[in-house]
Each structure stands twice: as structure tokens, then as C-alpha cells.
N, C-alpha and C positions, 0 to 999 in steps of 0.2 A: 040876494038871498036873505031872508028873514028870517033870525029865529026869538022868535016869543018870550022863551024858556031860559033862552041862553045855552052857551055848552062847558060842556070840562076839558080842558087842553090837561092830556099826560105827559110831559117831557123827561121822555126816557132820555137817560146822561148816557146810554151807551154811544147814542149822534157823537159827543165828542171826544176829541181824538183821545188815544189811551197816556199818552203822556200828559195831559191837564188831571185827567181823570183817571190812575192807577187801581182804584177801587172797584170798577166797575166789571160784570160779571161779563159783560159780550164784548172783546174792546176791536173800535173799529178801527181797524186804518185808513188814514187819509181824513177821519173823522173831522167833524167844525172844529175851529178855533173858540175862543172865545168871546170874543169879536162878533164871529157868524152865528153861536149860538144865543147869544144876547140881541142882535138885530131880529131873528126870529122870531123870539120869544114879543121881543117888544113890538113889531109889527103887527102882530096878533092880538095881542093886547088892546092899540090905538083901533081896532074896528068895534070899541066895545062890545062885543057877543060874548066871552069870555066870562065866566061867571063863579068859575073855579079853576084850579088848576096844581097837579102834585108835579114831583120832581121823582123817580123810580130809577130803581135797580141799583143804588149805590152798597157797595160791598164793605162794610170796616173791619181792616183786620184789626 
């Protein structure tokens, strides 16, 4: 697959689990580690197409 343009990876933080992440407005159980969300992220990354990318949903009290 080819894309030209590039794309925008959004990585909503609610993927991981609620105990790394207490801020987070959706929180998942069983969610990634940090570990699995770093593998992810960096996967995606290494097929250069990626050309932006935010971090969403973080809550601060």
C-alpha cells in the first residue's frame, strides 16, 4: 500500500490499561502495558508513512 501524502496516527491513551494511565476519560481493562504500547507505536513509525501523530484523551485533574 502506498500512500503519497502520508498519514496522521491518533493514539488515543485510553488502549492502555487504567493503572499506567489514571487520567484517562475511557479507562480500559486489560488495556496495553507499556511495553505493547510502545511496540505499537514504534512499529508504525519504522514503515515511514507516518507523517504526524497526537497523543488524545488525557484527563488532568
Amino acid at each position: 500500500m502506498l500512500f503519497r501524502d502520508g498519514v496522521h496516527l491518533s493514539f488515543d491513551i485510553d488502549v492502555l490499561a487504567p493503572s499506567l494511565v489514571p487520567g484517562t476519560g475511557t479507562p480500559e481493562p486489560n488495556g496495553f502495558t507499556l511495553d505493547e504500547g510502545k511496540f505499537t507505536i514504534e512499529k508504525l513509525l519504522k514503515e515511514r508513512f507516518v507523517t504526524s501523530m497526537d497523543f488524545v484523551e488525557l484527563i488532568l485533574h
